[in-house]
MISEGU-768799 format. One line per 5 residues: number of its first residue (from 1); their letters; for each residue x, y, z of C-alpha. Coordinates in steps of 0.5 Angstrom, whole numbers. Example, Ala and Ser with C-alpha at 12.3 -4.5 7.8 and 13.67 -1.06 7.14 Angstrom:
2
1) AS) 25:-9:16 | 27:-2:14
//
This chain:
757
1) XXXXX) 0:0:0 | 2:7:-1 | 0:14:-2 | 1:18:-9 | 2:26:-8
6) XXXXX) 7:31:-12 | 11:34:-7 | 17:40:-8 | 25:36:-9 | 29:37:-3
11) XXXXX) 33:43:-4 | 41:41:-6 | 43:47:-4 | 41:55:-3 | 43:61:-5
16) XXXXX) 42:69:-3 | 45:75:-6 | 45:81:0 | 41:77:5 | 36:75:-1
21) XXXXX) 33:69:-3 | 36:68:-11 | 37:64:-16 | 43:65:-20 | 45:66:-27
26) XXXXX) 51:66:-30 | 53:68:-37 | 60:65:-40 | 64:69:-46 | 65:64:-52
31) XXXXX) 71:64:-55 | 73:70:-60 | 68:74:-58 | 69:82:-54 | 67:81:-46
36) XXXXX) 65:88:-47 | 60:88:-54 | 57:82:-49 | 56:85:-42 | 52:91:-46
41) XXXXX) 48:86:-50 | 46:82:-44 | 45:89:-40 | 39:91:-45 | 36:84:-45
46) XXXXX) 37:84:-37 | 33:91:-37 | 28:89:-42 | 26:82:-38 | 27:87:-31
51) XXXXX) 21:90:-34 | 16:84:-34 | 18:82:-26 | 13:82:-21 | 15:88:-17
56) XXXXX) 17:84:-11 | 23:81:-15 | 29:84:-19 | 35:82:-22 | 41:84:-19
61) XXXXX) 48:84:-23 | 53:80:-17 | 58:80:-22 | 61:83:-27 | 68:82:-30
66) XXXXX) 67:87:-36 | 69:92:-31 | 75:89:-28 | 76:88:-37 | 75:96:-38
71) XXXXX) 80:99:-33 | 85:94:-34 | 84:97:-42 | 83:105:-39 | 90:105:-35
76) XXXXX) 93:101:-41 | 91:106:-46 | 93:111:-40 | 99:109:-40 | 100:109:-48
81) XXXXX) 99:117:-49 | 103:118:-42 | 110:113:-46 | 108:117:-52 | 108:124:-49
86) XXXXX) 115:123:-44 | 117:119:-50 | 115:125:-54 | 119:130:-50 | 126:126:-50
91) XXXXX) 126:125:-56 | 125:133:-58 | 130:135:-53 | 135:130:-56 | 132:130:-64
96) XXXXX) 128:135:-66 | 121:135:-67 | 120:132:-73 | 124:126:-70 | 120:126:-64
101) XXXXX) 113:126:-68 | 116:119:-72 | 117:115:-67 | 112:117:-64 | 108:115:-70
106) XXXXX) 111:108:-70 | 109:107:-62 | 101:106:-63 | 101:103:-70 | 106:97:-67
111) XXXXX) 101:97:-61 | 95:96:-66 | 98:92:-71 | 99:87:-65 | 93:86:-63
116) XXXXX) 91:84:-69 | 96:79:-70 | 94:76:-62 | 87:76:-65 | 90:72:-71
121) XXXXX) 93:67:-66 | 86:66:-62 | 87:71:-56 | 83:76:-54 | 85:83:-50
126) XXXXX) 85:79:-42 | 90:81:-37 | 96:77:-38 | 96:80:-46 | 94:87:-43
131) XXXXX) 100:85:-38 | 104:84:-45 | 102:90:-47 | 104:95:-42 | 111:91:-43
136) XXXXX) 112:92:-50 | 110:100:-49 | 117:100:-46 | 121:96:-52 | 118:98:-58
141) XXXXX) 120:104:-58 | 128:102:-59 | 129:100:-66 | 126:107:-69 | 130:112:-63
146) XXXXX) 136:107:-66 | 134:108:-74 | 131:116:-72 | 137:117:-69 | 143:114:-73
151) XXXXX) 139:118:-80 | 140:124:-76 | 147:123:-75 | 149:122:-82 | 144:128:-84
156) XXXXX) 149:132:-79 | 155:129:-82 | 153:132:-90 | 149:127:-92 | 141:129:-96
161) XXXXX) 135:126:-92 | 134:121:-97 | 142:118:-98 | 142:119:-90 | 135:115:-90
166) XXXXX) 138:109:-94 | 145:109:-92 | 143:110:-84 | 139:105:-84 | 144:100:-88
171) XXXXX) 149:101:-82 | 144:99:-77 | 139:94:-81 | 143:88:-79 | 145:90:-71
176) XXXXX) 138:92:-70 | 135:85:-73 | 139:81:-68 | 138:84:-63 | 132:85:-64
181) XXXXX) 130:78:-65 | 135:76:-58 | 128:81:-55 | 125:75:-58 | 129:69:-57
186) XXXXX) 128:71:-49 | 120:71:-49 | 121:64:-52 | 122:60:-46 | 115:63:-43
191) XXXXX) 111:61:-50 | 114:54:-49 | 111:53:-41 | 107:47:-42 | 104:46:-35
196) XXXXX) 99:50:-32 | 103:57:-31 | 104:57:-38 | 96:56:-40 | 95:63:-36
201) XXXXX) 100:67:-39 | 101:65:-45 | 98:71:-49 | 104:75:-45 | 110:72:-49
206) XXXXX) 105:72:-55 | 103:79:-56 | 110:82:-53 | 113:77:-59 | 108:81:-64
211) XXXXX) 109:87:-62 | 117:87:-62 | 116:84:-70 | 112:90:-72 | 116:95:-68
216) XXXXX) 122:91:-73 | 119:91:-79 | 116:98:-78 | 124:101:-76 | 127:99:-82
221) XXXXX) 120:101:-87 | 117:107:-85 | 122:110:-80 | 126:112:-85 | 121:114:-91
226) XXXXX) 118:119:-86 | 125:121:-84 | 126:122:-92 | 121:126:-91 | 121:130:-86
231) XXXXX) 127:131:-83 | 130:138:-82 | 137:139:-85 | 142:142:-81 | 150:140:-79
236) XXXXX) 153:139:-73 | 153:146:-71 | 146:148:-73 | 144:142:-68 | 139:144:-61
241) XXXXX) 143:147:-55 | 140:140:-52 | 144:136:-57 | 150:140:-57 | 150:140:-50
246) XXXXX) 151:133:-49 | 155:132:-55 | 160:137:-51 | 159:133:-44 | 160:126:-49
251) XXXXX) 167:128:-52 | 169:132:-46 | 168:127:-40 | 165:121:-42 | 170:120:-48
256) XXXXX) 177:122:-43 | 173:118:-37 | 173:112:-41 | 179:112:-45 | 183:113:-39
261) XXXXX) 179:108:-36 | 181:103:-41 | 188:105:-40 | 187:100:-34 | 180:94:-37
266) XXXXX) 182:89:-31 | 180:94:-25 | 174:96:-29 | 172:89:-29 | 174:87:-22
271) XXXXX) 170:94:-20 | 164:91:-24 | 165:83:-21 | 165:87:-13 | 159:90:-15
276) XXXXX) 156:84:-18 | 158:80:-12 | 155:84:-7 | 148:85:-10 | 148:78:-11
281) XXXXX) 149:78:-3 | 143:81:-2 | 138:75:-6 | 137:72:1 | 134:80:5
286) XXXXX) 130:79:-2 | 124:73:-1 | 122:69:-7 | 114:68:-8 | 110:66:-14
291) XXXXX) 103:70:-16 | 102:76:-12 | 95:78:-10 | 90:80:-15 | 88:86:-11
296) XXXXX) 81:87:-13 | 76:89:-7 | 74:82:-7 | 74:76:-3 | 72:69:-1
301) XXXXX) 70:66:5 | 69:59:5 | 65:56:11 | 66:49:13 | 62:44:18
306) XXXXX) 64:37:20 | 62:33:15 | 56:29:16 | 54:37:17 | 46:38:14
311) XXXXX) 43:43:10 | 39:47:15 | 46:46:20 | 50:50:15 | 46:55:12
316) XXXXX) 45:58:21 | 53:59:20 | 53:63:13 | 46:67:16 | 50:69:23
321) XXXXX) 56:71:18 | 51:75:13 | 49:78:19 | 54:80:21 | 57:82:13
326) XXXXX) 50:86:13 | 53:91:19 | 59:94:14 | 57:100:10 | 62:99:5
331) XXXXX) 60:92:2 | 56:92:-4 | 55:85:-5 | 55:78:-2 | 53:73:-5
336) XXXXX) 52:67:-2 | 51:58:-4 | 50:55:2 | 51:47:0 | 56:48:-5
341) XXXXX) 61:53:-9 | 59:59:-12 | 60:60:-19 | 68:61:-21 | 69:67:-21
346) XXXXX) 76:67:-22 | 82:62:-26 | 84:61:-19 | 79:59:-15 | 75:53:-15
351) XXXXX) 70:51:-11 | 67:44:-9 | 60:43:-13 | 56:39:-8 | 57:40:-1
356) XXXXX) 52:40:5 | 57:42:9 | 60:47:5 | 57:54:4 | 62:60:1
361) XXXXX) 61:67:1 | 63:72:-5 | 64:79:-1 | 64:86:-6 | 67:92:-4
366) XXXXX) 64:98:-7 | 71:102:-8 | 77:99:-9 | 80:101:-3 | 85:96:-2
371) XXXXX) 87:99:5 | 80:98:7 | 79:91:5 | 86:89:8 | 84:91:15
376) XXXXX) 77:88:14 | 80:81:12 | 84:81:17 | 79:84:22 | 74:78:19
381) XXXXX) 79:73:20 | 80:75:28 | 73:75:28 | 71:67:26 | 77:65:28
386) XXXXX) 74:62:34 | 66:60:31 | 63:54:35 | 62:48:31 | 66:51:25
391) XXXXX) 72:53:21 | 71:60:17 | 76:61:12 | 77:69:8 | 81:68:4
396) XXXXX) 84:73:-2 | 84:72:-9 | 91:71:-12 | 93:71:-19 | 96:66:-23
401) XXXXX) 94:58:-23 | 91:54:-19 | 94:52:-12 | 90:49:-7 | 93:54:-2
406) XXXXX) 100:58:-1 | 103:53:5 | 101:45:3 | 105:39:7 | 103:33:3
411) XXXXX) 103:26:9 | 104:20:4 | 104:13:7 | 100:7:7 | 96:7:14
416) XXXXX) 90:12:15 | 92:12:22 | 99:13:22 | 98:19:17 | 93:22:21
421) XXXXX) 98:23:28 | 103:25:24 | 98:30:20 | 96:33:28 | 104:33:30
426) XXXXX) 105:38:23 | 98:42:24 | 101:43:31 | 107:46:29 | 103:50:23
431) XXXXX) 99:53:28 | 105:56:32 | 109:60:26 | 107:66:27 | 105:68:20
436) XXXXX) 101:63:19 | 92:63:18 | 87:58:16 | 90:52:18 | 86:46:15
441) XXXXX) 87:39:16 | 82:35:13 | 85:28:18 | 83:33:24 | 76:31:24
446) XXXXX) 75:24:23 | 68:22:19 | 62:18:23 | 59:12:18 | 53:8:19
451) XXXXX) 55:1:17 | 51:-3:15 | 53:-11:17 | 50:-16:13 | 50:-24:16
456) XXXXX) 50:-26:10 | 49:-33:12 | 42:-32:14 | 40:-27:8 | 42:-33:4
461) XXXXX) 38:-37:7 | 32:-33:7 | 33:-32:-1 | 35:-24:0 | 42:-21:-4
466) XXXXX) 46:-16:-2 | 44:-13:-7 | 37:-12:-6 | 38:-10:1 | 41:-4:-1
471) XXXXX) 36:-2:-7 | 31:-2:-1 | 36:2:4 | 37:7:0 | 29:7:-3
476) XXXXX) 27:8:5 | 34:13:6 | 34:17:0 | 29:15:-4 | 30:13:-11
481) XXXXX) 26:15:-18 | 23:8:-22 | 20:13:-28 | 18:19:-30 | 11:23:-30
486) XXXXX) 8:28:-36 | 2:32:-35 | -3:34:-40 | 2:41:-40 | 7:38:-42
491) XXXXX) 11:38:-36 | 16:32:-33 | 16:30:-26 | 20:24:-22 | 17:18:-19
496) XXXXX) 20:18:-13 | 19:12:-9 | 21:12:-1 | 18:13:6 | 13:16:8
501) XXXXX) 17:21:13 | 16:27:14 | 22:29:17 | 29:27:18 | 32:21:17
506) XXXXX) 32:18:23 | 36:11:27 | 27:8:29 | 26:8:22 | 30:3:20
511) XXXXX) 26:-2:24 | 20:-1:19 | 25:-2:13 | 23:-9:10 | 27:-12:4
516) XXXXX) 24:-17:-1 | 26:-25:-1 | 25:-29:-6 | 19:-32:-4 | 16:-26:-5
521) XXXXX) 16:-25:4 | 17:-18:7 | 23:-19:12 | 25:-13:18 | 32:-12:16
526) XXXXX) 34:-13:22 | 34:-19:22 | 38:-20:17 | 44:-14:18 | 47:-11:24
531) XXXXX) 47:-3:25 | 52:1:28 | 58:7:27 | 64:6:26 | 70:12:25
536) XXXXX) 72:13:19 | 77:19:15 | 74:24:12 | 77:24:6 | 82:20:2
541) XXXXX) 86:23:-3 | 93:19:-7 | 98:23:-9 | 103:19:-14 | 100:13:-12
546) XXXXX) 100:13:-5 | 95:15:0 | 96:22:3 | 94:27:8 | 95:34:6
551) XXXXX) 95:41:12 | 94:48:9 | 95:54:11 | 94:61:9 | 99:67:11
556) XXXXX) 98:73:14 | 99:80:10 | 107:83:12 | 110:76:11 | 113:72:6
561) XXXXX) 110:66:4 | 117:62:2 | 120:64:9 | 114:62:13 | 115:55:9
566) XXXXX) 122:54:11 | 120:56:18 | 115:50:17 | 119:45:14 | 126:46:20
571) XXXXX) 120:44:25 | 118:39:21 | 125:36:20 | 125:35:28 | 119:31:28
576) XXXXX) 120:22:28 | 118:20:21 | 116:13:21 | 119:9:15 | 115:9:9
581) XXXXX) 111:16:11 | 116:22:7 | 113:28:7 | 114:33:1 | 112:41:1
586) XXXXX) 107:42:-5 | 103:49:-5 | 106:55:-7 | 114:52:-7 | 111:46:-11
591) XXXXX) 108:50:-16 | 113:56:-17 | 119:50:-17 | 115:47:-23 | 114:54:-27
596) XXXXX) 122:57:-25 | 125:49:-27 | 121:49:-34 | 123:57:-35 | 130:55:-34
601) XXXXX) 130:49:-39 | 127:53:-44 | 132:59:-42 | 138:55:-43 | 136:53:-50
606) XXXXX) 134:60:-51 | 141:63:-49 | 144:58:-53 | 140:60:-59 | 142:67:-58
611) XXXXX) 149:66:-58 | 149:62:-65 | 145:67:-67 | 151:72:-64 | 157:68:-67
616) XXXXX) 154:68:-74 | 154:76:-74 | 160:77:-71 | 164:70:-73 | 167:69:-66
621) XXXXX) 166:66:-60 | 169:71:-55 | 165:78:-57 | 158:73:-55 | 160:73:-49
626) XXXXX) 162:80:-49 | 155:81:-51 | 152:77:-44 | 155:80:-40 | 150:86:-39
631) XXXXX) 145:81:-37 | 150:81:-30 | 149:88:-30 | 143:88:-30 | 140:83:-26
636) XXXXX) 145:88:-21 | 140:94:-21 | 134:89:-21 | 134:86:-14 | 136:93:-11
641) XXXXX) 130:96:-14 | 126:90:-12 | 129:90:-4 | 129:98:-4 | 121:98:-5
646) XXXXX) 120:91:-1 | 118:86:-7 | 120:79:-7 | 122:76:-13 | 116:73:-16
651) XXXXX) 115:70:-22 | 112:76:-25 | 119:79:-23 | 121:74:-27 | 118:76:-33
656) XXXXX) 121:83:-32 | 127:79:-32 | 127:76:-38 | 125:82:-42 | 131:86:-39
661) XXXXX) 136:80:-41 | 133:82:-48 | 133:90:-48 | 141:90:-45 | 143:85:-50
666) XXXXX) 140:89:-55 | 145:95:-53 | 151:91:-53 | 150:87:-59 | 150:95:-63
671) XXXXX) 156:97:-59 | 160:91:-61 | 158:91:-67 | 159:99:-68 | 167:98:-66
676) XXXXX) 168:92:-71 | 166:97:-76 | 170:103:-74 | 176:98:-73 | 175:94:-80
681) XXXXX) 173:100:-85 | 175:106:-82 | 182:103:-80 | 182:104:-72 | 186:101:-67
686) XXXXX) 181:97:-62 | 182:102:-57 | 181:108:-61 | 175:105:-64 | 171:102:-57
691) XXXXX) 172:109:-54 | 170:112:-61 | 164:107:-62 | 161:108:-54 | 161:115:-55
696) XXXXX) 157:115:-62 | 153:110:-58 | 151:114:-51 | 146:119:-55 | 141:112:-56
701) XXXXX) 143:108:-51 | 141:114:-46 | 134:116:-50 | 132:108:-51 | 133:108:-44
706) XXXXX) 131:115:-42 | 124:114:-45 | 124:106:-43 | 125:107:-36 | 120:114:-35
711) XXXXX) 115:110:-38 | 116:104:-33 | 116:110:-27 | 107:111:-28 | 107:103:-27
716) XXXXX) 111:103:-22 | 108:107:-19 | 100:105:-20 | 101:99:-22 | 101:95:-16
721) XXXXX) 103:88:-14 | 102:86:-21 | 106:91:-26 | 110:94:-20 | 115:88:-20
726) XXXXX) 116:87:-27 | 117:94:-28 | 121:95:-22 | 125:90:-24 | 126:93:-32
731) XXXXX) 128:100:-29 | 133:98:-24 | 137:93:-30 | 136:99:-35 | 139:104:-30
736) XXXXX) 145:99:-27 | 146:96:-34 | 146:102:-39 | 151:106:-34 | 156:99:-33
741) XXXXX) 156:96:-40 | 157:103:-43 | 164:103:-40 | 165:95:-38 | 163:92:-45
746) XXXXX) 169:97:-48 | 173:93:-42 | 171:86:-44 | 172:88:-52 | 180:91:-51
751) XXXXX) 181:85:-47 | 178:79:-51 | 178:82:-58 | 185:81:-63 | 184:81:-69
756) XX) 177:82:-74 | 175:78:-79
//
C-alpha cells in the first residue's frame, strides 16, 4: 500500500545574494567574442525582462568581470598616451620635433598591428595579454629611436634626407634585426611553459612576440621613409642647444672617463665583479613568491562543517555570518551558495560542486579601496577565527594558476591511521609560526559512518542478495526515481519511491525498513543486517599512487609566504618520520619550482639559441659573451629596486627579468658591432674605436633607456602587485646596465678582442 501526491524536490542547496532568497545565472563568453560588446547586449536583454518581473522580484548583477576588462583596457590606454607624450619630450630635446612625431607614430601602430596578430592566433584582450601590452610600451620604441637617431646622424655628417635614410638605416639594419630577435628569443622559454602556469600567461609572450615583429618591420620600412621625408637638414653646428650640450659632455667627460678607464680594462672588471657579488649577496634579504595577490575588492569566505553536517545546519552558520556582512556599509555585495560553491569567478578559484557541509560567500566591495579591505580581511579573520562547531576561511583572490593553497604539506603512507597522527603533529606546528592562517587538516575531524553488516548467511538463507538490501535502504533513505511522469501540459516529473516521512531520516525508522525475499515475504531488516557506527577518515586522497593527507595554510599580509614555509619544514624535520611515511612541500613551492624549473630549461635552450644567432653575426666565440655579460649588469639594478621597494622575487618579476635580458642584449649587440665596423672599415685601433663606438653609441642608449624607463615609472608606481615588479625589475636592470655596460662592455671588448674578421 501507498500514498500517491506531488511534492516539492528536496533543496540540494540554496543561494541568496544581499541576505535575498536568488537563484543564480551565470552567462559564460564564447571564444573569439568581445566581453564588453557581450556584457551590453546582455544588460538590454537584462533590462527588457526586469520590466515583466513582478514587483516584489529583481534582478541584480552580483558580478560583472567586464568592469575589471575595462579598467585594465583604461589604464592600459592611459599608460600608452602617457609613453607617448614622455617618449615624445625626450626624443624632442634629444632630436627635434620631427624625429619625435616618427617614433611616436611607430609606437600606437605596432600596438594595434599586435593586436590584430593576437587576435589571429586566437586570443582576445584579457589581463595576461594586457600585461603584455604594457611591456611591449617599454621596448617598442627602440628600434625606431636606433634608426631615427642614427638617420640623423648621418643628416648632421653632410648627407640628404634621402641618401642619410637609406645609407642610415643599412649601417643598422642587420644590428637591430638580431638584436631584436635576441628580444624575442628571451620571450620563448614563457611560450614554451606546458603546464598550468604557461595556459595562464601564454597570451603574454605572444602579443609581446607580435608586437616586437611589428615595432622591427615598422623601423626598417616607414621610420626611415618618413625620415626622408620630414627630417630638418642641419649640420652639426645647426643642432639643438639639447644635442650640442650632450655632444660637448660626451666628447669631454664620458669620452677622456672611458678612454683613461680603458687604459686599466682588468680594474674595470674586478670593480663590476665586486659590485655583482655584492648584490648577489642580497637575494637572500630579497624572499621568492609565486603570483601576488589579484588586488580586486574582492573576496572568499569558505565555510566548512563536520562532515555529515545537514543543509539547514549550515545555512544557520552562513545567515550568522551574513549578518554580521550586513553591519558593514562599505560591502556591496554578498553573494552566498550554502551546499555548494558559488559560481567561478576567477582562474584561481575553485570550489566544491555539492556539499551539505560547505557554504561559500563571494563578498564585493563598493570602491576599491585595498587598505579598507586588508584591514576588513584581517579583521574577519580574527572574528571567526573561534566559531563553535565550524572552521570559516576568508581568503584573498590570488593571480596565477590554481593552488590549493599558498602553504600545502602532502603526509604520504599506507595506513590512514598513521597518517592522521602524523597529520595532527604537522597542523600543530602550522599553527604555532607565526604568519600562518586558516590552518586545514582534513584528517583532524575523522567521519562517522553508519554501517550496514549483512549476515550473509541467514540473508542466504531466506533467499535475500545483498544487492536488494541496498536498493531497499537507499529507496526508504534517499529514495530513488523508478520513471518519469508527463502531465497534460506537458511537464515532466520524477517518480520517486520512498518512506512515508515527513521529517529527517532518523536510527527508529530503520525498523520499518522491510527487504524483499525471493518468496516474495517481506523481512525486517533487522533480521538480517546488523546497524552501528563506525569511525572513518573524512577524506582519502592519493598523491603519486600513494594515499596521503594534506595540511594547508594561508599567510597573513607583512609575511613572505617561502620563509613561513621554511619555517614549517625546519620543524618538520625535527619530528619522527615513520619509514614508509615522507612528506613533500606542494602548494605554492611546488608550483613555483614546476614553472621556475621549465622556465629555466626553456631558457638555457633559448640562450644557446642567442649565442648562435651572435656567432653568426659576428664570426666569433668570444664577442657573444661580450654581448652576455649585460645580462650580469643588469640582474644588478633589479634585485636593489626590488629589495628597496619591498617586493620579493615572484614570477612575474621573472617575466621582468626576461624581458630585460633582451633589452640589455640589444644595447650591447650594436655597441659591439659598431666597434667591429670602426675598427674594419674606418682602420682604428681596438681602443680608439670602442672609445669612438660607445661615444656614438651614448645618445641611443640613453634616449631607449630614457623613454623606457620613464614609461615604466607610472607602472611602478600605479600598477600594484601585478605591474609594479615587472616594471621594477626593468627600470633598475636598465639603469645599473645602461651605465655599467657603457664602460664594462668596451672593457671586455679591449681585453678578448684581437683580430676582426
Amino acid at each position: 500500500m501507498a500514498a500517491v501526491r506531488l511534492a516539492d524536490q528536496e533543496n540540494e542547496y540554496l543561494a541568496r545574494v544581499n541576505g535575498r532568497r536568488a537563484v543564480f545565472l551565470t552567462v559564460n563568453q564564447k571564444e573569439g567574442t568581445n566581453i564588453l560588446s557581450v556584457m551590453e547586449e546582455i544588460k538590454k536583454g537584462v533590462s527588457d525582462f526586469s520590466r515583466k518581473l513582478p514587483p516584489a522580484m529583481k534582478l541584480y548583477c552580483a558580478f560583472d568581470q567586464s568592469q575589471g576588462v575595462r579598467y585594465r583596457l583604461s589604464n592600459f590606454f592611459w599608460n600608452l598616451f602617457e609613453v607617448l607624450v614622455l617618449v615624445g619630450l625626450i626624443i624632442l630635446l634629444g632630436e627635434g620635433v620631427w624625429a619625435a612625431g616618427i617614433v611616436m607614430t611607430v609606437i600606437p601602430l605596432s600596438i594595434f598591428i599586435g593586436i590584430a596578430l593576437i587576435y589571429l592566433c586566437g586570443y582576445g584582450l584579457e589581463q595576461m595579454s594586457i600585461t603584455g601590452l604594457v611591456i611591449a610600451l617599454g621596448m617598442i620604441v627602440d628600434d625606431a629611436i636606433v634608426v631615427t637617431q642614427n638617420i640623423s646622424r648621418f643628416i648632421r655628417n653632410g648627407h640628404d634626407r634621402i641618401s642619410a635614410s637609406i645609407e642610415g638605416t643599412a649601417k643598422i639594419a642587420w644590428p637591430i634585426v638580431s638584436s631584436t630577435l635576441t628580444t624575442v628569443f628571451a620571450f620563448l622559454p614563457l611560450v614554451m611553459m606546458q603546464d598550468e602556469t604557461g595556459e595562464y600567461i601564454r597570451s603574454m609572450p605572444l602579443i609581446v612576440i607580435c608586437t616586437m615583429m611589428v615595432s622591427l618591420l615598422l623601423a626598417l620600412t616607414l621610420t626611415p621613409f618618413l625620415s626622408s621625408r620630414f627630417l630638418p637638414m642641419r649640420e652639426k653646428e645647426k643642432s639643438g642647444r639639447f644635442q650640442r650640450g650632450m655632444d660637448n659632455w660626451i666628447e669631454k667627460r664620458f669620452g677622456r672617463f672611458l678612454f683613461k678607464a680603458l687604459q686599466r680594462p682588468k680594474r674595470v672588471l674586478l670593480i663590476a665583479v665586486g659590485i655583482l657579488v655584492c648584490s648577489l649577496g642580497l637575494i637572500p634579504f630579497l624572499g621568492v613568491s609565486y603570483f601576488p595577490k589579484a588586488e580586486k575588492p574582492q573576496f572568499m569566505i569558505n565555510i566548512n562543517l563536520p562532515q555529515g553536517s545537514n543543509l539547514d545546519k549550515t545555512d544557520r552558520v552562513a545567515r550568522d555570518v551574513e549578518n554580521i556582512l550586513e553591519e558593514i556599509k562599505e560591502i556591496r555585495t554578498y553573494a552566498s551558495k550554502v551546499g555548494r560553491g558559488n559560481p567561478q569567478i576567477h582562474f584561481s578559484i575553485q570550489s566544491p560542486e555539492y556539499d551539505l557541509s560547505f557554504a561559500q560567500i563571494f563578498v564585493e566591495l563598493k570602491k576599491n579601496d585595498l587598505r579598507f579591505m586588508s584591514s576588513l580581511i584581517h579583521g574577519s579573520r580574527e572574528r571567526f577565527s573561534n566559531y563553535p562547531g565550524a572552521k570559516i576561511e576568508v581568503k584573498e583572490i590570488e593571480l596565477g594558476p590554481p593552488v590549493p593553497a599558498p602553504i600545502e604539506i602532502k603526509l604520504l603512507g599506507e595506513k590512514t591511521r598513521i597518517l592522521t597522527d602524523l597529520a595532527a603533529k604537522a597542523e600543530k606546528i602550522f599553527v604555532s609560526i607565526p604568519g600562518t592562517v586558516s590552518v586545514k587538516n582534513p584528517q583532524a575531524e575523522p567521519a562517522t559512518d553508519l554501517a550496514i553488516l549483512i549476515n550473509r548467511d541467514k540473508a542466504g538463507m531466506l533467499g535475500i542478495s545483498p544487492a536488494g538490501i541496498n536498493t531497499a535502504i537507499r529507496a526508504c533513505v534517499a529514495g530513488i526515481s523508478i520513471s518519469r511522469f508527463r502531465s497534460e501540459e506537458g511537464k515532466e516529473y520524477s517518480i520517486m519511491v520512498r518512506l512515508p516521512v515527513d521529517r529527517a531520516f532518523s536510527m527508529a525508522d530503520f525498523d520499518r525498513i522491510m527487504v524483499p525475499a525471493q518468496s516474495g515475504a517481506a523481512i525486517p531488516l533487522k533480521q538480517v543486517a546488523q546497524i552501528e557506527f563506525a569511525a572513518s577518515a573524512k577524506e582519502i586522497s592519493h598523491c603519486n599512487f600513494e594515499r596521503s593527507a594534506s595540511i594547508t595554510a594561508d599567510v597573513l599580509p607583512g609575511y613572505n609566504v617561502e620563509a613561513v614555509t621554511k619555517a614549517i619544514v625546519h620543524k618538520l624535520e625535527k619530528l619522527y618520520w615513520p619509514v614508509g611515511y615522507p612528506y613533500h612541500v606542494a602548494g605554492e613551492r611546488e608550483s613555483r619550482e614546476d614553472s621556475f624549473g621549465g622556465m629555466g630549461k626553456a631558457s638555457l635552450f633559448v640562450l644557446l639559441a642567442i649565442f648562435a644567432l651572435l656567432v653568426l653575426q659576428f664570426k666569433s666565440i668570444s664577442q657573444p659573451l661580450i654581448v652576455f655579460a649585460a645580462i650580469p649588469l643588469a640582474v644588478v639594478g633589479s634585485i636593489l629596486a626590488l629589495l628597496i621597494f619591498g617586493y620579493t622575487f615572484s614570477f612575474v618579476a621573472f617575466i621582468g627579468l626576461t624581458t630585460l635580458f633582451g633589452i640589455v642584449i640589444k644595447c650591447s649587440i650594436i655597441l659591439v658591432d659598431y666597434s667591429n665596423h670602426l675598427v674594419k672599415n674606418e682602420g682604428m685601433n681596438i681602443h680608439e674605436a670602442v672609445v669612438e663606438s660607445a661615444k656614438t653609441r651614448f645618445v641611443p642608449i640613453f634616449l631607449t633607456t630614457a623613454t623606457t624607463v620613464l614609461g615604466l615609472i607610472p607602472l611602478a608606481l600605479q600598477g600594484g602587485t601585478l605591474f609594479a615588479p615587472i616594471s621594477l625589475v626593468m627600470i633598475g636592470g636598465l639603469l645599473t646596465s645602461s651605465v655599467l655596460s657603457l664602460v664594462v662592455v668596451p672593457a671586455l671588448y679591449k681585453i678578448f678582442t684581437k683580430k676582426i674578421s
